[in-house]
C-alpha positions as CSV (number, residue, x, y, z in Angstrom):
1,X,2.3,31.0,-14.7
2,X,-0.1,32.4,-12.6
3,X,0.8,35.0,-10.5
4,X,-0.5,36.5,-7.0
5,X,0.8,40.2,-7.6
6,X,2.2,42.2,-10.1
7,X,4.2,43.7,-7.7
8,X,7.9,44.0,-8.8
9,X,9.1,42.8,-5.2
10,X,9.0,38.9,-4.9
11,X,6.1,37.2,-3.0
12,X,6.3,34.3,-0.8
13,X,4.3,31.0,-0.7
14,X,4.7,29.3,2.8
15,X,3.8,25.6,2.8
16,X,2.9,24.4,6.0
17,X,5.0,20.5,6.2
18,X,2.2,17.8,5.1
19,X,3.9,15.3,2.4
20,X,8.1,15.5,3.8
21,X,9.2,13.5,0.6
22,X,6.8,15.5,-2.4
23,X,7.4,19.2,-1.4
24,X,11.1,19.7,-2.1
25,X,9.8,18.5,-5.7
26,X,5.9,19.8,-5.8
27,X,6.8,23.5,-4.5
28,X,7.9,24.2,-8.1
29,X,4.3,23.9,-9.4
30,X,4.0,27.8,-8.5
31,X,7.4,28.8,-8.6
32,X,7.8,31.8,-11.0
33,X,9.4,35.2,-11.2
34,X,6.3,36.8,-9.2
35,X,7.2,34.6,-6.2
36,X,8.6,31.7,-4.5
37,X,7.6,28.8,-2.4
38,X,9.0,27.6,0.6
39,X,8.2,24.5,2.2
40,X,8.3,25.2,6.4
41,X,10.3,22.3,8.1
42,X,10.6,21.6,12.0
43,X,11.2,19.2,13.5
44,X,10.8,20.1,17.1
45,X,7.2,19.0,17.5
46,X,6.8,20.3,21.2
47,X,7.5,23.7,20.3
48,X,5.9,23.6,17.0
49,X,2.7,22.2,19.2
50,X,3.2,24.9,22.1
51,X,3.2,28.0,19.5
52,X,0.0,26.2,17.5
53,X,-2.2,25.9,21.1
54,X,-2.0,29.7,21.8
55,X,-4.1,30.3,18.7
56,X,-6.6,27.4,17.9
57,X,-8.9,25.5,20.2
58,X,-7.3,23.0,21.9
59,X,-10.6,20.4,20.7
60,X,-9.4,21.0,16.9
61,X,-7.5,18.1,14.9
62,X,-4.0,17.9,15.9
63,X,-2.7,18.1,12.4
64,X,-4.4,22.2,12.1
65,X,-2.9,23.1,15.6
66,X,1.2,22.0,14.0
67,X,0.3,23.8,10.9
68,X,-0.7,27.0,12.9
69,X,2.2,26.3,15.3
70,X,4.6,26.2,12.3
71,X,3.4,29.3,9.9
72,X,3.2,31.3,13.5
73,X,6.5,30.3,14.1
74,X,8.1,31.5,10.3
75,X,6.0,34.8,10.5
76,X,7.7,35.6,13.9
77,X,11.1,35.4,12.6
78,X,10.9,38.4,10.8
79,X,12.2,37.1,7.7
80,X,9.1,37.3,6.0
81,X,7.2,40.3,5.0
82,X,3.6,39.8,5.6
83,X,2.3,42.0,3.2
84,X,4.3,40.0,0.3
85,X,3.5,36.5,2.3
86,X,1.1,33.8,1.5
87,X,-0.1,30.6,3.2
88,X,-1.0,27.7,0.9
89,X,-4.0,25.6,2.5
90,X,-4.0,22.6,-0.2
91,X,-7.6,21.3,0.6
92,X,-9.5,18.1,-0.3
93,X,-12.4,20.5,0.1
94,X,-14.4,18.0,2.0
95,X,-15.9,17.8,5.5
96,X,-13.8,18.8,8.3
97,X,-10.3,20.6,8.0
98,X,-10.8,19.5,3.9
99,X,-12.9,22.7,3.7
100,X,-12.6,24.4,7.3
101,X,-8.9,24.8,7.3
102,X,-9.2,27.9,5.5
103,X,-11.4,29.9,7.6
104,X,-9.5,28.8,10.9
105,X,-6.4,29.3,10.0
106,X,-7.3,33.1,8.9
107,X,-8.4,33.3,12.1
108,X,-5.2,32.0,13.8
109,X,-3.2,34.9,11.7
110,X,-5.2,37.2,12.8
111,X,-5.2,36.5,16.4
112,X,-1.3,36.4,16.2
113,X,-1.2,39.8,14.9
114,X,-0.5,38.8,11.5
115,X,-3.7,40.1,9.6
116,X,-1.7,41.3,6.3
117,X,-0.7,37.6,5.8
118,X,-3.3,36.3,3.2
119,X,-3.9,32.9,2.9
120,X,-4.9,31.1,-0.3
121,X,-5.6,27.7,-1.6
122,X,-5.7,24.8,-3.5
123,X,-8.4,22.2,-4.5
124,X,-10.9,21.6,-7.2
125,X,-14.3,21.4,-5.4
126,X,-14.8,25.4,-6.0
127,X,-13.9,25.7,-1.8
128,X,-13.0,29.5,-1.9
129,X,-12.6,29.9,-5.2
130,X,-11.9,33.3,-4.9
131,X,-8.4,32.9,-2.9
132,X,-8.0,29.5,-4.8
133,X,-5.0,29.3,-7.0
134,X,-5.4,28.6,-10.6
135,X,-4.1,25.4,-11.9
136,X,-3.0,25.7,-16.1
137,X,-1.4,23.2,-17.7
138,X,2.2,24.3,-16.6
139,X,1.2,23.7,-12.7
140,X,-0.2,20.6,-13.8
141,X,2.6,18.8,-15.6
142,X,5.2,20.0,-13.1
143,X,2.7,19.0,-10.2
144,X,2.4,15.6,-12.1
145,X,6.1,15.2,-12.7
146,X,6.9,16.0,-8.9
147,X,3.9,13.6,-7.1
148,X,5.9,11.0,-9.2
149,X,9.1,11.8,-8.3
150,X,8.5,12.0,-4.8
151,X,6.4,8.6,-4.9
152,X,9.6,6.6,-6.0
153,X,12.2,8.8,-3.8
154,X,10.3,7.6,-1.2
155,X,9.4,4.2,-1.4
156,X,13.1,3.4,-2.8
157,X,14.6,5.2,0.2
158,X,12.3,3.5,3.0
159,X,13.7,0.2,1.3
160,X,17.1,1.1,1.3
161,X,18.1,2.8,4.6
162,X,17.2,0.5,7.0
163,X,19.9,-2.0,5.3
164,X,22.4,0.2,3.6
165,X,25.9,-0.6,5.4
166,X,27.5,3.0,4.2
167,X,25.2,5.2,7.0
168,X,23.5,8.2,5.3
169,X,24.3,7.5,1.9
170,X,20.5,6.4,0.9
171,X,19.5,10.1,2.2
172,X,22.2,11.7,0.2
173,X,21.6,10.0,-2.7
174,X,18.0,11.2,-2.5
175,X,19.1,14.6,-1.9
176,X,21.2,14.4,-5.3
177,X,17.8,12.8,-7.2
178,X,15.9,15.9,-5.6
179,X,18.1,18.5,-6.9
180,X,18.7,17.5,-9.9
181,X,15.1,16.8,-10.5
182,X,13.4,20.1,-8.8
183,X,15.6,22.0,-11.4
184,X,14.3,20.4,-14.3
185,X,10.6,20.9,-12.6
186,X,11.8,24.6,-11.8
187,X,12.8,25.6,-15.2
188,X,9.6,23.3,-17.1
189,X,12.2,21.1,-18.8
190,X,12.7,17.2,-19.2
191,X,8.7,17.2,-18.2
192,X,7.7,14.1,-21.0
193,X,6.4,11.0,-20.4
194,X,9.8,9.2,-22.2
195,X,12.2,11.1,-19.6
196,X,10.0,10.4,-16.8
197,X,9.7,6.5,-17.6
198,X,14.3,7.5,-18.1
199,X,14.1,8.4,-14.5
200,X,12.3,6.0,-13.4
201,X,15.4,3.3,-14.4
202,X,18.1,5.4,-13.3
203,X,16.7,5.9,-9.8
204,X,16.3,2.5,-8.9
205,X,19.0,1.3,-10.9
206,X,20.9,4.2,-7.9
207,X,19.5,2.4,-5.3
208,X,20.1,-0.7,-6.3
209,X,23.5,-0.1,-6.6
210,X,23.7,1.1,-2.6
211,X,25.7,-1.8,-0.6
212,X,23.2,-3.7,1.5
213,X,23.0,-5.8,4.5
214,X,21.2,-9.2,3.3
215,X,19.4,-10.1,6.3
216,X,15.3,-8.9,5.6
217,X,13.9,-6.8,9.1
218,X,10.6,-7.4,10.2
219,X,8.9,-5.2,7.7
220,X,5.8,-2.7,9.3
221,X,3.3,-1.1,7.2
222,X,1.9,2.4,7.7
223,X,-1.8,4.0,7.2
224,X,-3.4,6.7,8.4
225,X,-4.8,10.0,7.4
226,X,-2.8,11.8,4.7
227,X,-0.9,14.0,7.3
228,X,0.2,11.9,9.4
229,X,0.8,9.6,7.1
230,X,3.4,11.3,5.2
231,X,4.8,14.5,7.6
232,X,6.9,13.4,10.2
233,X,6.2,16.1,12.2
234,X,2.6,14.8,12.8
235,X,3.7,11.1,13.1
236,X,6.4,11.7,15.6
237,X,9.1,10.7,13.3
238,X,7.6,6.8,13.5
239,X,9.8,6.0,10.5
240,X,13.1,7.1,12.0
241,X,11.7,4.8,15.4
242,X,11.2,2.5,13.4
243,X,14.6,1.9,11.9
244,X,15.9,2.5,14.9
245,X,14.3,-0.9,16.5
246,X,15.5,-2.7,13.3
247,X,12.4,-2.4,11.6
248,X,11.6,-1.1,7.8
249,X,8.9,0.7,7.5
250,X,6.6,1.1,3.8
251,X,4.7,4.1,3.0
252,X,2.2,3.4,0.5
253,X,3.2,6.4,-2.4
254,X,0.5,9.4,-2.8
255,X,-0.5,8.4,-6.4
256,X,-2.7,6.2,-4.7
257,X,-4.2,8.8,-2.8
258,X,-4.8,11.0,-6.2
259,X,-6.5,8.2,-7.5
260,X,-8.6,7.3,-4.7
261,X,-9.7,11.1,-5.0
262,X,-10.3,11.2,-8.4
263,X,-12.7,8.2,-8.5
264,X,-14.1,9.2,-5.4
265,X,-14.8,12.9,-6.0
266,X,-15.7,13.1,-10.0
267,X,-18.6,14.5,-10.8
268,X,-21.9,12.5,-11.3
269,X,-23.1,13.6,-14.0
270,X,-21.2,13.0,-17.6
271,X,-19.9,16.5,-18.5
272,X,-16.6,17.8,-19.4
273,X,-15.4,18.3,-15.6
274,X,-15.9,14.2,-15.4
275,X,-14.3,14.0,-18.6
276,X,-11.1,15.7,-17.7
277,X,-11.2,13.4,-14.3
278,X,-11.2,10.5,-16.0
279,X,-8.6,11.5,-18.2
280,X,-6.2,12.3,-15.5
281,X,-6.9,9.3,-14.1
282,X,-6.2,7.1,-17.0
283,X,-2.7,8.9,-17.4
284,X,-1.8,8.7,-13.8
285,X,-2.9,5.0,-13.8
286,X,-0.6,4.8,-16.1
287,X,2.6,6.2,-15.3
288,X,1.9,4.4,-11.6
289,X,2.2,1.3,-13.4
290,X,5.5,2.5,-15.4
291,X,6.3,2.8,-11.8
292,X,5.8,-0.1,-10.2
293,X,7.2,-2.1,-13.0
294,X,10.3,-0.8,-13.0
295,X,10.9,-1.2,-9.2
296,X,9.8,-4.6,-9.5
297,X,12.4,-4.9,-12.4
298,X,15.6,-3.8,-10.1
299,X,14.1,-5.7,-6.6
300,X,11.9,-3.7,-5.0
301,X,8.4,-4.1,-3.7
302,X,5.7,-2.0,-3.5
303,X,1.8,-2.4,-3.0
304,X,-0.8,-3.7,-6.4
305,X,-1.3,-0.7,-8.3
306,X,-4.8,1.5,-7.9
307,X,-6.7,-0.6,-9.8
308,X,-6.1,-4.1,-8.4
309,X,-6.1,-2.8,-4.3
310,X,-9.2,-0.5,-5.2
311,X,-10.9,-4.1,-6.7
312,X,-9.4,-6.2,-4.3
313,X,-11.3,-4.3,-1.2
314,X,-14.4,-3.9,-2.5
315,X,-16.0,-6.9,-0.8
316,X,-14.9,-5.7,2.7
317,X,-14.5,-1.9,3.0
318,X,-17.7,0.0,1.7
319,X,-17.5,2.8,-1.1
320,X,-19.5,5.4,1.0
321,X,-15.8,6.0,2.7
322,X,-15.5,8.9,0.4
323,X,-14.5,11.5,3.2
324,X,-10.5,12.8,3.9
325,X,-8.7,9.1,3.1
326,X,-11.9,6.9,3.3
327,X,-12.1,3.6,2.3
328,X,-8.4,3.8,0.6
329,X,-7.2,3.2,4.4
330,X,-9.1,0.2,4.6
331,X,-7.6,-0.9,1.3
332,X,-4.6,-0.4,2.2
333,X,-4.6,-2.3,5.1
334,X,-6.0,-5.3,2.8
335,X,-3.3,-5.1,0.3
336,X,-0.7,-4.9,3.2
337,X,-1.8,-8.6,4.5
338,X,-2.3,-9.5,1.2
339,X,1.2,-8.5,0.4
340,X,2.4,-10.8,3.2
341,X,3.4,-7.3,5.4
342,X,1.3,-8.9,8.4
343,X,2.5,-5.9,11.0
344,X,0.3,-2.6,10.0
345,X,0.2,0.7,11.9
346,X,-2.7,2.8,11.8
347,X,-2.0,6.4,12.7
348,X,-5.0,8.4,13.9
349,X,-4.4,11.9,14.8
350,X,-6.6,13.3,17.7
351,X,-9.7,15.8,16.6
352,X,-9.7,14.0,12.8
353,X,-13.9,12.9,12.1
354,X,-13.2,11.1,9.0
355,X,-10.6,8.9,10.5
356,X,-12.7,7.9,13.6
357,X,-15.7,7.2,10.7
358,X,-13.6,5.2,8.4
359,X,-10.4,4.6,9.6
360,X,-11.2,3.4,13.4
361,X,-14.5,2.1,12.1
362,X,-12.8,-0.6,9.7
363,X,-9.6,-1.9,11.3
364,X,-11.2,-3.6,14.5
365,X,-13.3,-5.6,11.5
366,X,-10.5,-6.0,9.1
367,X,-8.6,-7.3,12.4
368,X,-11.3,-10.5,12.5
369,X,-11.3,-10.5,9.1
370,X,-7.3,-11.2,8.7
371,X,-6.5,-12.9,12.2
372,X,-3.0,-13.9,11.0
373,X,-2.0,-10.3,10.9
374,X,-1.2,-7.8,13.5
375,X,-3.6,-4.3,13.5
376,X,-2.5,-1.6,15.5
377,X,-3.8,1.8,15.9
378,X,-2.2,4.3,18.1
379,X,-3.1,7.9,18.0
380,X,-1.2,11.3,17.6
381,X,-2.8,14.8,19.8
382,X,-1.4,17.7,21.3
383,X,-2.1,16.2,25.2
384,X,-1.0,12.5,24.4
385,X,2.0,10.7,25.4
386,X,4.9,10.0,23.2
387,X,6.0,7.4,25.7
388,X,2.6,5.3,25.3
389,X,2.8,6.1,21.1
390,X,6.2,4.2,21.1
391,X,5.4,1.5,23.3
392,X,2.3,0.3,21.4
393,X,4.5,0.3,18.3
394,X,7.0,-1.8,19.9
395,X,4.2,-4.2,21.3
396,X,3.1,-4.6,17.6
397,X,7.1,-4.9,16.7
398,X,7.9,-8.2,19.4
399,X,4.6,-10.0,18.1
């Protein structure tokens, strides 16, 4: 494994909360005996929000003013020794916070007094590459094993809570799932392609096997940016208000997103870099469709794979999308109506360029395209009110 120090004292990797489902799996890409990763969790946005405004412009994206707010917040508890502390920044490397996230959120550190905190992180468009950390083939495979993980943990448990007549036993049987898998991702063991397609069966064949309520709830599909898409703290908890107004909500699962990038972002030219993109991509294409299959199998929905949304959108949402989520939000969207999920929420947090480019540009046009569905975008910032959020979902709930 790669490792930060070789200092005998243990290091510490703070991830800022981005995808809630994937990092209580993905955290173990870098585990090792030089350090250990710890994925920051609040869920007291107005704090978290308060603490990040003291040390960012108030005009940047909301999503870099909770990340400051919560690393601010861990340093201050003392619990961390900033000279054996690390921030992970896992960057698109695009425009916007892809790229600038680095640079701003040294800058935050520093103007909280933390300047012995170093920040590092993670992409592979050569952003920084001299604070970047090195993925090997260990990182990889444990990084592949947990995206996937995560992917069906999530979808199955967004289709089982909101009917499961024993409260709280989709969550713990999650939390079982995530133990006993992060263990095997820990320690680099059960990481093949024949246990993973194993696990695949026994989760949802778990699931399935959780007493349900029969009646179907009016079913509300979610897209945005990929931080507010998948962190709860930057989409005010809409899943939980969801459920709570009898709805069920469906997250589209991030091996969507890592395809999306790959196409979108391999190189032009054919050399080996485009090679090994297109080699990823063929395996993760894969095992997404080992995925999907077997929810299908044991009752469970879930969006085309990659290949079928990414052809079935190319006549209304241009390819030049390429920027943060692009045109895979637009896609989404498609394949949501398509799927015969006619309510979709689109998530837009404040300060976030490419989802005013791609995002807000396509769904008024997507809404004349698809007239039988219901588009509704309602946006996430620092100075907005919750109270107007929640009643635009519930206007897009009672139609």
């Amino acid at each position: 494994m790669y490792k930060i120090l070789n200092d005998k004292e243990e290091n510490t990797i703070l991830l800022p909360a981005t995808l809630d489902s994937h990092f209580p799996l993905l955290k173990y890409m870098f585990w090792s005996k030089g350090y250990c990763v710890v994925d920051l969790i609040d869920e007291d946005e107005f704090t978290v929000r308060q603490e990040g405004l003291k040390y960012c412009n108030h005009d940047i994206c909301y999503p870099f003013v909770l990340m400051t707010g919560q690393v601010v917040r861990a340093m201050k508890t003392g619990q961390y020794n900033p000279k054996k502390t690390y921030i992970l920044m896992p960057t698109a490397g695009d425009a916007c916070r892809g790229a600038c996230y680095i640079g701003l959120m040294r800058r935050s550190l520093d103007h909280s007094h933390f300047n012995d905190v170093r920040v590092l992180t993670i992409n592979v468009r050569h952003v920084c590459d001299e604070i970047s950390l090195k993925i090997n083939y260990d990182t990889a495979i444990r990084g592949l094993f947990g995206l996937f993980y995560g992917d069906i943990l999530m979808l199955l448990s967004n289709q089982t809570r909101p009917y499961e007549i024993n409260k709280g036993e989709t969550d713990a049987l999650r939390n079982e799932w995530i133990e006993r898998l992060s263990k095997d991702i820990r320690l680099g063991k059960n990481l093949t392609i024949g246990k993973l397609k194993k696990n695949f069966k026994a989760i949802a064949e778990s699931f399935k096997n959780i007493k349900r309520e029969t009646t179907q709830k009016k079913v509300v599909g979610i897209v945005a940016e990929f931080y507010v898409k998948y962190c709860a703290l930057g989409n005010w908890d809409i899943i939980r208000f969801l459920e709570e107004n009898g709805c069920e909500a469906h997250v589209n699962g991030a091996s969507w997103y890592a395809l999306y990038y790959i196409d979108s972002h391999k190189p032009d030219s054919h050399n080996i870099e485009r090679l090994g993109f297109e080699t990823v991509k063929k395996l993760v294409v894969y095992l997404q469709d080992q995925m999907i299959s077997t929810m299908k199998e044991y009752g469970f929905r879930s969006l085309n794979d990659y290949k079928t949304m990414e052809t079935n959108s190319r006549e209304l949402v241009s390819r030049q999308f390429t920027i943060g989520d692009g045109w895979l939000m637009g896609s989404e969207v498609i394949d949501y109506i398509n799927s015969d999920i006619k309510r979709v929420l689109c998530i837009a947090p404040f300060g976030c360029m490419p989802n005013v480019c791609a995002g807000r540009g396509m769904y008024p046009y997507l809404q004349r395209k698809f007239p039988q569905a219901n588009i509704a975008v309602v946006e996430t910032d620092s100075s907005s009110s919750k109270l107007n959020y929640y009643n635009r979902v519930r206007m897009l709930i009672d139609r």
